[in-house]
PAVEXKE-598635 format. One line per 3 residues: number of its first residue (from 0); for each residue x, y, z of C-alpha. Coordinates in steps of 0.5 Angstrom, whole numbers, padded with zeros to 4 digits. Each point is the difference from the previous one (the first is absolute). Example, Ala and Ser with C-alpha at 12.3 -4.5 7.8 and 13.67 -1.06 7.14 Angstrom:
# PAVEXKE-598635
0> 0025/-0009/0016  0002/0007/-0002 $
END
This chain:
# PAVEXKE-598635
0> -0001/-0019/0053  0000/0006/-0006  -0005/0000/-0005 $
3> 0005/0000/-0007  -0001/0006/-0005  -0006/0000/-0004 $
6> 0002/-0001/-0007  -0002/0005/-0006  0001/-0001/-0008 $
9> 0003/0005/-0003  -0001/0001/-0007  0006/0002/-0004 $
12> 0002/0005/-0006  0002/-0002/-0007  0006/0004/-0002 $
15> 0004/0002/-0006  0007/0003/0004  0006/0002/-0003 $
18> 0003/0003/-0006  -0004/-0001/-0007  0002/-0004/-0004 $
21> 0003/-0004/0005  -0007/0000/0005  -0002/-0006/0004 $
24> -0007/-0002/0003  0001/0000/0009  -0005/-0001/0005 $
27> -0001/0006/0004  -0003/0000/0007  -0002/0007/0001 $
30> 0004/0002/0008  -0007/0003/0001  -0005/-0006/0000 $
33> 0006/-0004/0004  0000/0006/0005  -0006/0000/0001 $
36> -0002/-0008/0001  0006/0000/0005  -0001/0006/0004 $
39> -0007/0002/0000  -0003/-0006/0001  0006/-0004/0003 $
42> -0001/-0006/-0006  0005/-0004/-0003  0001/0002/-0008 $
45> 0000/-0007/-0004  0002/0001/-0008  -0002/-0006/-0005 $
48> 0004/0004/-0006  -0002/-0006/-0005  -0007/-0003/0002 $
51> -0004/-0002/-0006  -0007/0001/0001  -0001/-0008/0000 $
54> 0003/0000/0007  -0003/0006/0003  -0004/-0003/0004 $
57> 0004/-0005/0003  0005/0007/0002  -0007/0004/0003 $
60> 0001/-0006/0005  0007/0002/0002  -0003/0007/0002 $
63> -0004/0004/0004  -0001/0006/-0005  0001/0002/-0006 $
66> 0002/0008/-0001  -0003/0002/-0006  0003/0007/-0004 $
69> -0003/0005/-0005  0005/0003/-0005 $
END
C-alpha cells in the first residue's frame, strides 16, 4: 500500500490588493513555497489561513513539518 504524501505547513502572506482607496486584505500563497514542498520533496501543502496562536499546537499535530520563510 502506498505511503500517503507527508503534509508541510505553509505560511501564507498578508496582503493589500486592489486599487487604493478601495484595497483589501488577501491571504496569498506564494507559487514558489507550494512549488517547492510538492515537487521537490514530494509533500502535500497544508494551509491553516486563520489559525490563532491558541490552536497551533493542536494544527502541529495535523502536520509532519512546517516551512518556515524569510522575507
Amino acid at each position: 500500500m502506498n505511503k500517503p504524501p507527508c503534509r508541510v505547513w505553509l505560511p501564507l502572506d498578508h496582503r493589500l490588493l486592489g486599487e487604493s482607496p478601495h484595497q483589501t486584505l488577501f491571504l496569498v500563497l506564494g507559487n514558489k513555497c507550494a512549488r517547492a514542498v510538492t515537487l521537490c520533496a514530494q509533500a502535500q501543502p497544508v494551509l491553516f489561513p486563520l489559525a490563532d496562536a491558541q490552536s497551533i499546537p493542536a494544527l502541529l499535530n495535523l502536520v509532519d513539518g512546517v516551512m518556515l520563510t524569510a522575507k
